[in-house]
N, C-alpha and C positions, 0 to 999 in steps of 0.2 A: 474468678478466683485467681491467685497469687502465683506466685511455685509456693513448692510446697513443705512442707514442714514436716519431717519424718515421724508421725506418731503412731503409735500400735493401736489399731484398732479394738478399745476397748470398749463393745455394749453394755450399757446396763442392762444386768441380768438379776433375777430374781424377783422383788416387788415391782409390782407396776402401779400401785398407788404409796401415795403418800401420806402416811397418816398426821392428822393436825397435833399440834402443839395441847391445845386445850380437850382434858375427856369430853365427849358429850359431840364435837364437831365430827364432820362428815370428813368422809375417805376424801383425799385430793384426788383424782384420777393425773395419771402422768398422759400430757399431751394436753392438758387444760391449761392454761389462763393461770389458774391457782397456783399450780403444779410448782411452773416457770415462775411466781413470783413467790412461793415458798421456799423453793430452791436458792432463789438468788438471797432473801433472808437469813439463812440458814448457813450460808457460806458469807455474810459480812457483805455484800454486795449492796451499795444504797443506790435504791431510784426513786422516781419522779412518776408522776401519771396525771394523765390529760383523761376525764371520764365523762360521757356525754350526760345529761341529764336524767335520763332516763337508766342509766347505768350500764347497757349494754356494750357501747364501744367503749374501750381501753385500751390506751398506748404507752407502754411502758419505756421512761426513757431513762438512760445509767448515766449523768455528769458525768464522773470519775471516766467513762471512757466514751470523752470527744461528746459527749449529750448522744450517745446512740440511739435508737428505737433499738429496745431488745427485739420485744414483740408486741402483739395488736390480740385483740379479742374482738369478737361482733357479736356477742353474748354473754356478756360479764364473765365473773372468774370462770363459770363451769363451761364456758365456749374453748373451741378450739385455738391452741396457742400457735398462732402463725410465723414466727420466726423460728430460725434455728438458736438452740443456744449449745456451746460446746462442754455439757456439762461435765464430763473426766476432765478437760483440764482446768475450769475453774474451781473443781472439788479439788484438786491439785495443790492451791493456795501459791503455784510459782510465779515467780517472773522471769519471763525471759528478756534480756539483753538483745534480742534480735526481733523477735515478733509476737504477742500476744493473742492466740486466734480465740477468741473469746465469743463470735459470732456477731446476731444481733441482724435485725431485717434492715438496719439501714444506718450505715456508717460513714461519717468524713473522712476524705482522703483527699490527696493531691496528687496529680501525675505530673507528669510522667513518670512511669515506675523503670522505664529501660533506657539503653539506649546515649548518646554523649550527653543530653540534658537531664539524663537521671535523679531525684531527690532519693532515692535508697541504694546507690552505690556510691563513693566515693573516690575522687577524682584521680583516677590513672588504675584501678583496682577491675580485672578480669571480672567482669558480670557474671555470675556463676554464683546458685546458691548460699554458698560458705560466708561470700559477702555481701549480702543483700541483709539488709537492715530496715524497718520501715523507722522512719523517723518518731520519736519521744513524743512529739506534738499530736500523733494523730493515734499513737499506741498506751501511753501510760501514763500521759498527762493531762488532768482534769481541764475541761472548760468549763468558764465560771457561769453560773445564774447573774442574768442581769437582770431578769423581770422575770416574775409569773402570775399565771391567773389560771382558774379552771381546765380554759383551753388550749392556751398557748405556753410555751416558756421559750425565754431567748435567751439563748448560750453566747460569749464572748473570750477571745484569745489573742495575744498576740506571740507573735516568735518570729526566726528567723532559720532560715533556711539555706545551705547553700549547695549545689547543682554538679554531678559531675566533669562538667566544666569551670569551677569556679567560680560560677556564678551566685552570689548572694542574693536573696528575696525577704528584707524586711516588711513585715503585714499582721493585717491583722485579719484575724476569723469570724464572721457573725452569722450566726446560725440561728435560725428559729423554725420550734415545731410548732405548727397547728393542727388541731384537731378538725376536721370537717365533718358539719352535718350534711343530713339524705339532700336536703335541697338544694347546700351548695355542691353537693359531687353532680344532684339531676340539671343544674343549671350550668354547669362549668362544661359536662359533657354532652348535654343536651338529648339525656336519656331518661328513661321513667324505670323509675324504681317501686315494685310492691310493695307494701304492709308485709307479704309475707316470706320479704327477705332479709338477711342477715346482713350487716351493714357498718364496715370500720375502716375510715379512711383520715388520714392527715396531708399536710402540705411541708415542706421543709423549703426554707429560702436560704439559699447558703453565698454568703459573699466573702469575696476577698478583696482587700484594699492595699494599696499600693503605699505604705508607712516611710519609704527609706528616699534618699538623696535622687535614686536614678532610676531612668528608664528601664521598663521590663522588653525587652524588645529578641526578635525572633536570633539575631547574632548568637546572644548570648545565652538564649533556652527563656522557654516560656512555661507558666506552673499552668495546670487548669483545677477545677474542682470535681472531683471523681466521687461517685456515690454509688458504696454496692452493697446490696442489698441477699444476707443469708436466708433462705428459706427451708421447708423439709420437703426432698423428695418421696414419688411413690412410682410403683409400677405404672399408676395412669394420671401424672402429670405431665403435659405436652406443654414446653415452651412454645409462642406464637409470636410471631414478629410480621408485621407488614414493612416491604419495602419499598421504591419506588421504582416502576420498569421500565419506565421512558427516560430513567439517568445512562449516564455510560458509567464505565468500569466495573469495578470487583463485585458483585453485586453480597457479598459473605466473606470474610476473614475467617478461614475452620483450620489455618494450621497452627494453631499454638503449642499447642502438644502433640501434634501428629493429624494427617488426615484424619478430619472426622467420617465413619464410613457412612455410604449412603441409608442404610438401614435404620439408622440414629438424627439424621439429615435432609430434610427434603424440602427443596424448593419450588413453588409453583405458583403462579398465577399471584403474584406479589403479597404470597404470605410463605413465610420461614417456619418450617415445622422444627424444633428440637428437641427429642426425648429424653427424659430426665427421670433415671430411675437410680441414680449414685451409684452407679453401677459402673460405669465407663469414665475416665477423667478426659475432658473433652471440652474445648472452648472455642466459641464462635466472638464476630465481632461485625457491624455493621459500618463501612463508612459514612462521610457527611454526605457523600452523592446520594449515597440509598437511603438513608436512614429517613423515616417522621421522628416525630414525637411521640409516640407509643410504643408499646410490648404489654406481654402479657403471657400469662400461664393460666391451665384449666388443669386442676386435680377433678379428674370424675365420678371417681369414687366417694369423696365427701361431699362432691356438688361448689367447690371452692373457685370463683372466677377473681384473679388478681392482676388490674389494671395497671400498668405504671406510666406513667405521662411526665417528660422532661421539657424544659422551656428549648428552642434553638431559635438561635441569633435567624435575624432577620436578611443578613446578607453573607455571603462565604465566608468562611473563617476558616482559622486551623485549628486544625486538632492535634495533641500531641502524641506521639506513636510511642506507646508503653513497651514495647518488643524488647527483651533484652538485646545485647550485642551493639556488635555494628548496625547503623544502621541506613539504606539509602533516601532517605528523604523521612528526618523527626517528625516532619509536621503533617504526615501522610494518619494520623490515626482515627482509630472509632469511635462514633458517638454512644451507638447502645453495643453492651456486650451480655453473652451469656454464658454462663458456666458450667457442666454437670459432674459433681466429684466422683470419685471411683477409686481403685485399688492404684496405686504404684509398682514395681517391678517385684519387691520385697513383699508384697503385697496388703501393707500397711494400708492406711486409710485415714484423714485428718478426720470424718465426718460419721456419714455421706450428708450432703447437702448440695443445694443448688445455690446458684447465684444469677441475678440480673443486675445488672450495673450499668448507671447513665455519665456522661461526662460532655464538661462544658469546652468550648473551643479553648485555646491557650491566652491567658492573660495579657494583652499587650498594654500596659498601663504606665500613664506617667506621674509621678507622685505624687500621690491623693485621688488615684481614683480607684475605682473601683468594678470590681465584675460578679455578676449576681448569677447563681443556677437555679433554677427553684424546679422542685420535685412532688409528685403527688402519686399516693400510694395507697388503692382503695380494692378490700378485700370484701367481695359480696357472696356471698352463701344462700344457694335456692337452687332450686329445680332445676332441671336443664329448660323448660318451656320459658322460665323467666329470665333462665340466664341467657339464651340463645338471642332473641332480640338486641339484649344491649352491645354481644359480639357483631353480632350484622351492621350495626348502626356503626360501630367506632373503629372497627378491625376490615368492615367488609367479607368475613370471614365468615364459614357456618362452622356454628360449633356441635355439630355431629359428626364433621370430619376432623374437626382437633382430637374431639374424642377417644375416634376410631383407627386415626390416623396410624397410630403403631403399636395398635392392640392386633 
């Protein structure tokens, strides 16, 4: 998550379904598939949707803002809607001038977000929320349909950018969502999946191309592709992270907002336990030393296991360090990060919601080329007997102690 955006915590109160448009149709339940895609209808909002054959997975994707994945379904409309969507303020109908939190399980962005190579501060301006800005490109401005088909659509942008060092970054944006079936998630991860699991996964390949006269080079600040992904918290969601324990240094980044305390926190045996009950506002970050290619969170309560899997570069890189302020080493940043919202001093509240977020090393490109992230985002639904094998396999992890962990 971001900084933050001062809004009053306003719940929906009152109805908890949603009645249809046409007499005769069924109650929407709020928290469904429907719900979320009634909703976004209702308030003028157009998307897109990637449906599996069978009609059970569903990925709801909004042009209008950056080709987001709002949300995913593994059981058509009347399944659980797995993103967050921020609905008071898109009932709202504003725009704001500085940021649009609009939600959505999985969004383009670009980092660095702090720091002297900053793209949302402006060059020589005290880093301090009043002036933080997220850029037009990645907040309120459509990316175009290039292609579509059933399963896929490819979004396409170009713009330009420039760094609070001055640096200009002419490029362009190619983004594409895929929908994936059970075989290619069971062959990609090399796990076996039931008949009597729930099952909704895509892939996003996101590049940026180097359009302008000159080198992107580390002098002058480097961009990467950031992807973060809103989801809904509960009492028994556990964020899960494997690290690596035969790297050196930091092995967790937990002070962004303040120590995270150990209660909320636990490290062991190279898996990251973080509780996520939008309770506490709190954010972790994994360096390249520590980080794989995975994360993941277990809701226990719905039986909800969601995998995320990021591509990393084959040999060291830099990552750019999103930190507002001064800063002693840009290129010091994290690959996987995670977020759990919470109250502010006023005791406001943008959400509550969670965030997992991946990011690519920084761009070093020489005109016309280009750098590619690609992400994959698979939410499966079953038992714990069914889910617990696939954690052991790809996590190394038992998921009786994610479970349990801070219950």
């Amino acid at each position: 998550m971001l900084q933050l955006i001062n809004l009053k915590n306003t719940l929906l109160v009152g109805a908890v379904t949603l009645l249809a448009s046409c007499s005769g149709q069924k109650e929407v339940k709020m928290g469904s598939y429907a719900y979320d895609a009634q909703f976004l209808k209702e308030n003028g909002i157009e998307y897109t949707e990637l449906v599996s054959a069978d009609g059970n997975s569903k990925v709801m994707i909004v042009p209008a803002w950056q080709g987001r994945v709002m949300t995913t379904s593994a059981s058509g409309d009347e399944g659980d809607s797995y993103g967050w969507i921020n609905y008071r303020f898109i009932r709202e109908g504003k725009v704001s001038p500085q940021f649009n939190p609009v939600g959505g399980e999985e969004r383009f962005w670009l980092g660095p977000e702090g720091g002297p190579f900053s793209l949302y501060f402006k060059e020589g301006q005290e880093q301090v929320y009043d002036n933080w800005i997220v850029p037009t490109v990645l907040d309120t401005e459509a990316f175009a349909i290039k292609s579509q088909d059933d399963s896929s659509v490819h979004f396409v942008k170009n713009t330009r950018l420039t760094n609070a060092s001055g640096t200009t970054f002419d490029m362009n944006i190619d983004r594409t969502v895929s929908l994936m079936n059970t075989d290619e998630v069971a062959a990609d991860f090399g796990i076996q999946l039931s008949p009597g699991m729930k099952i909704v996964a895509y892939k996003s390949e996101n590049k940026i191309t180097n359009t302008g006269d000159s080198v992107w080079t580390k002098e002058g600040g480097l961009v990467s592709v950031w992807m973060l992904g809103c989801f809904n918290p509960t009492p028994t969601t556990t964020v899960f992270i494997p690290y690596k324990e035969d790297a050196e240094g930091t092995i967790v980044n937990d002070e962004y907002f303040g120590k995270i305390p150990a209660d909320r926190l636990i490290k062991e045996e190279g898996i990251i336990y973080f509780k996520i009950d939008g309770k506490y506002r709190s954010k972790l970050g994994l360096p390249a030393s520590r980080a794989t290619s995975l994360c993941g969170s277990y809701d226990s309560s719905k039986g909800v296991l969601t995998i995320l899997w990021c591509s990393l570069p084959e040999t060291p890189s830099a990552y750019v360090n999103g930190q507002w302020g001064p800063q002693e080493d840009p290129f010091a940043g994290d690959v996987i990060n995670s977020y759990n919202d919470g109250p502010v001093e006023d005791g406001s509240i943008m959400g509550p919601f969670y965030e997992i977020e991946t990011s690519s090393p920084g761009a070093e490109l020489v005109p016309g080329a280009s750098l590619v992230h690609t992400q994959k985002v698979i939410h499966i639904q079953g038992e714990d007997g069914q889910l617990a094998p696939i954690v052991q396999k790809l996590f190394g992890a038992d998921l009786n102690v994610i479970k349990t962990k801070f219950q």
